[in-house]
Every structure is written in C-alpha cells, then in structure tokens.
C-alpha positions in Angstrom: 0.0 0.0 0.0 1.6 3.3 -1.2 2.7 5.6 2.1 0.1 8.5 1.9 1.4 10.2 4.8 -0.9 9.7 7.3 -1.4 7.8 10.3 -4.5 4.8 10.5 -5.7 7.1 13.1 -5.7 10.2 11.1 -7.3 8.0 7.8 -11.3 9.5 7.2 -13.7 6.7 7.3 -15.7 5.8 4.2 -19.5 7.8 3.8 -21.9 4.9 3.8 -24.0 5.9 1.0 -27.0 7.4 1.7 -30.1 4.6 1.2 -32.9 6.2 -0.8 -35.9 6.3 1.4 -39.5 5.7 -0.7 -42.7 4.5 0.1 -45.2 3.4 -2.1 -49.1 2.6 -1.4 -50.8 0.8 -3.9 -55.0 1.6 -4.5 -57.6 0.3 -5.7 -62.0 -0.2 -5.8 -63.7 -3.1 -6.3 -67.6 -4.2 -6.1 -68.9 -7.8 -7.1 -65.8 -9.2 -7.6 -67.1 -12.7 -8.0 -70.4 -12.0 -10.2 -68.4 -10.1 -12.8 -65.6 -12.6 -12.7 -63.2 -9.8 -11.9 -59.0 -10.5 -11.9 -58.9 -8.2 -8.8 -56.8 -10.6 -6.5 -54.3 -11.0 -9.5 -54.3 -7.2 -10.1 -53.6 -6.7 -6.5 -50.9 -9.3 -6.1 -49.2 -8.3 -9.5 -48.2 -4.9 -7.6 -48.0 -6.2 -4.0 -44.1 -7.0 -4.1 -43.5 -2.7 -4.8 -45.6 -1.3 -2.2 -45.4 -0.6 1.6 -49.2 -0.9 1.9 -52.2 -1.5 -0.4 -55.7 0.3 0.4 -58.8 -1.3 -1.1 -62.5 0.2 -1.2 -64.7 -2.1 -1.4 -68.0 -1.2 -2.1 -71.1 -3.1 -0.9 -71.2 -6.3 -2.7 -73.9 -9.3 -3.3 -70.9 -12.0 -3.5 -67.8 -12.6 -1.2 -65.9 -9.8 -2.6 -65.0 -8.5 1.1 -63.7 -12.1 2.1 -61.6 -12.4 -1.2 -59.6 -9.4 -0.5 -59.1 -9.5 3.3 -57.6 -12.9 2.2 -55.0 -11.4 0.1 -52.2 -10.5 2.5 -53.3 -8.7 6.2 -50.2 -7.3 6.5 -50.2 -4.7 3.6 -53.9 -4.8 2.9 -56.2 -1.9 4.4 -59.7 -2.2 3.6 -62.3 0.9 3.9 -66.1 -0.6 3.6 -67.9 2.0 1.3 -71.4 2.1 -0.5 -71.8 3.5 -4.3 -74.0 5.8 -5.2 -76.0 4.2 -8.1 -77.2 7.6 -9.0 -74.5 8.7 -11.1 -75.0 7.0 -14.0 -73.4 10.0 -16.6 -70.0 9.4 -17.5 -68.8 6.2 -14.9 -68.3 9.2 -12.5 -68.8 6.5 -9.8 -65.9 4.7 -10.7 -63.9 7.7 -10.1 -65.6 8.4 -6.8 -64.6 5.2 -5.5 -61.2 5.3 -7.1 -60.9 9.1 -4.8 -62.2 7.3 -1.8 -59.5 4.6 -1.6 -56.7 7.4 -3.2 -57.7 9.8 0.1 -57.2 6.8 2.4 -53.4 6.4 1.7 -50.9 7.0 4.3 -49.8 11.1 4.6 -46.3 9.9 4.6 -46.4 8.2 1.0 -44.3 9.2 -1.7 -45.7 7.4 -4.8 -49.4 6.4 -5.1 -49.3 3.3 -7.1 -53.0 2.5 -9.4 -54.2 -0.4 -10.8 -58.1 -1.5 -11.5 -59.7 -4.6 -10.5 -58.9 -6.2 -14.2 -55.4 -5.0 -15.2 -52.4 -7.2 -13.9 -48.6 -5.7 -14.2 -46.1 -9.1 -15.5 -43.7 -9.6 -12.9 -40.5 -8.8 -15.4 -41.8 -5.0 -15.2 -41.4 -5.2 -11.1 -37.9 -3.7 -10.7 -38.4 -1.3 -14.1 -41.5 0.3 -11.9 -39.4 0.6 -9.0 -36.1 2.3 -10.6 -38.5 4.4 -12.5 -40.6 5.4 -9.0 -37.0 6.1 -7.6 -35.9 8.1 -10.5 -38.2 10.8 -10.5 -39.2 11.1 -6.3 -36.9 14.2 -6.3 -38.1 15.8 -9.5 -41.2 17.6 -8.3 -42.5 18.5 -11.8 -43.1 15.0 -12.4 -46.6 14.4 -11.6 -46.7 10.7 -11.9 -45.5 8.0 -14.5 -47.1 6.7 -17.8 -47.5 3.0 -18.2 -48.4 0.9 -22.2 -50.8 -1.1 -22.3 -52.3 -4.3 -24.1 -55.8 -4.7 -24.6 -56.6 -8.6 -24.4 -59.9 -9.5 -26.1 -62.0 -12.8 -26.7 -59.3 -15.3 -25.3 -55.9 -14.7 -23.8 -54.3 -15.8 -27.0 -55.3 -12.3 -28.5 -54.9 -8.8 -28.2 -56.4 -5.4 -30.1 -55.0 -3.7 -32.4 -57.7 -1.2 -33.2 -57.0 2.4 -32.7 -60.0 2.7 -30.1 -57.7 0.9 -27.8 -55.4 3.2 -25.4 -52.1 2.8 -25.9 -51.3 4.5 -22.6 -52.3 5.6 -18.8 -51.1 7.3 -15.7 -51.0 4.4 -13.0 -48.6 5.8 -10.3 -49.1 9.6 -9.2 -47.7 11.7 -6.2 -49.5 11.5 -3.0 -50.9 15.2 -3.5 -54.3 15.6 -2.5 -55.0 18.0 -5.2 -54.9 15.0 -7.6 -57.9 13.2 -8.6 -59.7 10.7 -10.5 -60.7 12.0 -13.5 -64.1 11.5 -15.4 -64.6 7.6 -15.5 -61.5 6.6 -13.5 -59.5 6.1 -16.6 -56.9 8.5 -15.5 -56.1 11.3 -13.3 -56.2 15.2 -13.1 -55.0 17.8 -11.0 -55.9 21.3 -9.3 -58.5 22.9 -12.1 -58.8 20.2 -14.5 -55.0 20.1 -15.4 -53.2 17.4 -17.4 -50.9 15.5 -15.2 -47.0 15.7 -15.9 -45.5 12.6 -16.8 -42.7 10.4 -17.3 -42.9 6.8 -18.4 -42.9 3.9 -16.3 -40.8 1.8 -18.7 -43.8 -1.2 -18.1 -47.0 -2.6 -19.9 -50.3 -3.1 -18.1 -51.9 -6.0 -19.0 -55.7 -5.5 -19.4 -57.7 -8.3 -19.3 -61.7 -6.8 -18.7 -62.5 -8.2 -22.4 -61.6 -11.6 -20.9 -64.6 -13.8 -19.3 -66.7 -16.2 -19.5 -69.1 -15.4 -21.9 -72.0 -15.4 -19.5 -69.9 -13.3 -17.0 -69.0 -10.8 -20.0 -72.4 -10.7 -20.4 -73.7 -9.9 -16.9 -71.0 -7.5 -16.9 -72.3 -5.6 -20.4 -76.0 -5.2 -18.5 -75.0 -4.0 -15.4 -71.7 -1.9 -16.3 -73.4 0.1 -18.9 -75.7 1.6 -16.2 -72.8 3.2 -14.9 -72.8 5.4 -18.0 -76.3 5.3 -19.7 -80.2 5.6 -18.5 -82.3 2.1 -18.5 -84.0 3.2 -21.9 -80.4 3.7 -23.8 -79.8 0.0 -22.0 -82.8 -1.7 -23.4 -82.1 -0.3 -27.1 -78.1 -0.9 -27.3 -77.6 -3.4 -24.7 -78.8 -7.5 -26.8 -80.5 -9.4 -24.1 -78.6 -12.7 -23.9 -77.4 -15.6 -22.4 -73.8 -14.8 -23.5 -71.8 -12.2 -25.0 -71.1 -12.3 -28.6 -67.2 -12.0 -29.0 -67.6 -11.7 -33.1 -67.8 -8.2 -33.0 -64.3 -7.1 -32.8 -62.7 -5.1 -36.0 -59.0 -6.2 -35.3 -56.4 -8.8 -33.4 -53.4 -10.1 -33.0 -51.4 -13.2 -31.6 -49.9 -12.9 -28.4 -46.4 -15.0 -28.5 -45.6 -14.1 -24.8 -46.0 -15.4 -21.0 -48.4 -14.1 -19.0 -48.3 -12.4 -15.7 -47.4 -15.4 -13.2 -50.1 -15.1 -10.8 -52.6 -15.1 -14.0 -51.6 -19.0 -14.8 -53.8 -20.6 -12.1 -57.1 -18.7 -14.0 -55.7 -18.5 -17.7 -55.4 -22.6 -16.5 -59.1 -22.8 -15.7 -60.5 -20.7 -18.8 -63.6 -23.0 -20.2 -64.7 -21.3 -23.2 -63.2 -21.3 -26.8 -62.9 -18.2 -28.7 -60.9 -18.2 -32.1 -60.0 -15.5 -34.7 -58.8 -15.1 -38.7 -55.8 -12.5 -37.6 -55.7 -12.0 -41.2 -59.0 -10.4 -40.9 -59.6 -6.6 -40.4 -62.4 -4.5 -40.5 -60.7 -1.4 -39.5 -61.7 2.1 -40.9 -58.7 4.0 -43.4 -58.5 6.6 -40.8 -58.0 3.9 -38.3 -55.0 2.2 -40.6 -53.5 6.0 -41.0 -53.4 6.3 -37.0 -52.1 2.7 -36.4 -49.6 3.2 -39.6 -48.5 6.9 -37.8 -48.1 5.5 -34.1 -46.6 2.3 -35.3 -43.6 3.6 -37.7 -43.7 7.5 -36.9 -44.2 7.3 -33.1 -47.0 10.2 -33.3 -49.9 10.4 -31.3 -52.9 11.2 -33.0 -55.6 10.0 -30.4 -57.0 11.8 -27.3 -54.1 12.0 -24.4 -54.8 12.5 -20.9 -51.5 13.7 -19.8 -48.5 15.8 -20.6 -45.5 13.8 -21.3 -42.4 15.6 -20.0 
C-alpha cells in the first residue's frame, strides 16, 4: 500500500452511501368481484411486491368480494367498507368516486401512489423497471406521476387489439398530492383545475384483461356496467339481451407469443370457453390504418391524451 502520509488514526472513514428512502401505497376499488368474474386478486398481487401498503375500497357487494380481499395479504392490505352511489350514472363518474375514496385513504407519509383496477395485472419482469423508474423521478417535483403501455386482451388470452379505439397509454402511479384526482370515469387522473398530469414513463406494460370472461360473466358485466354510463331506456335499445356475449364483433387482433403475468396462470389454466379469430381479418376504418400506420412507424400520437408527457 503506497505511504500516503498519514497515520491509520488520522485515515477519514468511508461515507456509507445514503439509502434512498421511498414509500409506495398501492389503490384500488372493487364491487362484485365474484359475479363479474373480476382478476382483482391477480391485479392486487401483481403490484404487492412494490408497495409498503395497499388500500382497497370495497364497495357493498352481493358476493364474497370483502372475504376475497381481506384474504389477500393482512399485513399490507387496508380495507375501507364504502357504498356506491348508483345515482350517477353519466360518465362512470362513480368509478372515479370510488377510485378518490380509496386514493384519500393512503398514508400522509407516502411518496408514490401506485393504481391499478380490478382487471389490469402488471407481468412480474416490469417489477424492478417500476421501482427504478418510481425512484428516479421522487426528487423531481414536476413530475406528476408515470405513464404505463398497455395491451388490450380480447376474446381469449391468446389475443390482443390492435384497433385504434384501444389506449395505448395511462397514468397508473401519481404523487400522493391531495389535489390529484380521479378523473371523469376513473380512466386516468387530473390535477388542481382540471390540469393534465405531468408525466414520465414507467418503462412497463399493463396487461388488461376486462375483455376476458366467461361469456355469461361478460355478459352480466355488459347489462350491469353500462348503467354506470347510460339511462335504462339507452340499455334496453343498445344493450342484446342474452345468455352470453357475442365475441364476433371485434374489428381487429393479433397473436400474443408471450407469458403471462405469473399469478394469472392458475385462471388463464381454468379458462372453459373457446374463442378463435382469422388475424388476417380486419375490418378497420382508413383513418384507423392512417393512425395505427403513424403511431406504429412515426411514433405520433394522434388520439385523445390525458397527460402531458415531460
């Protein structure tokens, strides 16, 4: 060792490094979890391993839906019992009222507020991106939250959109600021007066499976969800009264040739329905090929955004 001139005792220690402190709280709402068939105990796990503690509203339920989530894991999961009011049916604006309620109940102390809906599931390989991403940008105060991609599964969970009615994107992780909110029909979030978010990307897909069911529980799901949105006489005139739900009307898929979120295996395992599709067949619009064609190649935007990408 070279002589630097100094004594052992007169030798500086080393600086641990400073350990970057962070803590996440994941969020969600949920009602009739069983009924609709919902993937809400895969959605929740998905995210589980990246959060410090996971608040779940779950509104007033005609199936075990409270049972399945105090199941999940006691020690992260915080459940506050709510009611919805089935009066607002313009817009979904319920969804987002129960999305607030459970995005309220987070710990003051959290840094990131971490989003997912009862039938969206994150793979496992995007765990540590999310994390270095939610670390990255703590400090950066004119980040708002992060921007996640997304695939749309439809029919089967061999298939996924391609249509251009599909969103490519959505804010899933925002600050813990209470002037943040749900916006409109719980699709994404706004701030202050009706301001865009700020984003930066997550470097992660959401998986969405809520086009994925059992026929018969796609179909309950059609007659009841779409009172969320529209009066009983726009129901009775757009809504088919069946049985089942009629997968054939879909204008455009694709193959999936990946794996699937781990903890979906156990239900992709017990699917019981069959659902195939000609990939070569499209019934998309011109202006739906220009938009796919200038997103695919040209990476431009052309549909509505919800955000402001920073």
């Amino acid at each position: 060792m070279p002589d630097t001139g100094l004594h052992d005792s007169e030798l500086l220690p080393l600086r641990p490094q400073k350990a970057i402190c962070m803590k996440v709280s994941g969020f969600t709402f949920i009602r009739n979890a069983e009924i609709y068939d919902y993937p809400v105990v895969e959605a929740i796990r998905s995210i589980l391993p990246v959060c410090d503690e996971f608040v779940v509203a779950v509104g007033k339920s005609d199936d075990a839906t409270l049972e399945l989530i105090a199941a999940i894991d006691p020690s992260k999961i915080r459940i506050i019992e709510t009611i919805w009011d089935d009066s607002l049916r313009e817009g979904g604006r319920v969804l987002a009222v129960e999305t607030d309620k459970a995005f309220q109940a987070i710990s003051a102390d959290t840094d990131w507020a971490f989003y997912i809906q009862g039938d969206e599931v994150m793979h496992e390989k995007y765990l540590a991106p999310v994390k270095n991403a939610m670390l990255k940008w703590k400090d950066h105060l004119e980040v708002d939250g992060l921007l996640f991609d997304y695939l749309h599964f439809y029919g089967s969970y061999d298939y996924v959109g391609t249509a251009s009615h599909w969103y490519p994107h959505e804010i899933r992780i925002v600050r813990n600021l209470k002037t943040i909110y749900s916006f409109r029909d719980a699709q994404g979030f706004r701030k202050a007066e009706n301001q865009k978010l700020r984003v930066k990307p997550a470097d992660a897909f959401m998986y969405h499976y809520g086009w994925v069911k059992d026929p018969q529980a796609m179909q309950r799901k059609q007659e009841n969800f779409n009172k969320l949105w529209h009066p009983d006489q726009w129901i009775e005139k757009n809504v088919a009264k069946a049985d089942e739900f009629d997968y054939s009307g879909i204008t455009a898929l694709r193959l999936f040739d990946e794996t699937h979120p781990a903890v979906m295996l156990d239900r992709i395992q017990r699917k019981n329905w069959k659902f195939d599709f000609d990939i070569s067949y499209s019934n998309m619009s011109i202006k739906d090929r220009l938009k796919l064609f200038l997103r695919k190649y040209l990476g431009i935007e052309t549909g509505y955004r919800n955000y402001i990408k920073i």
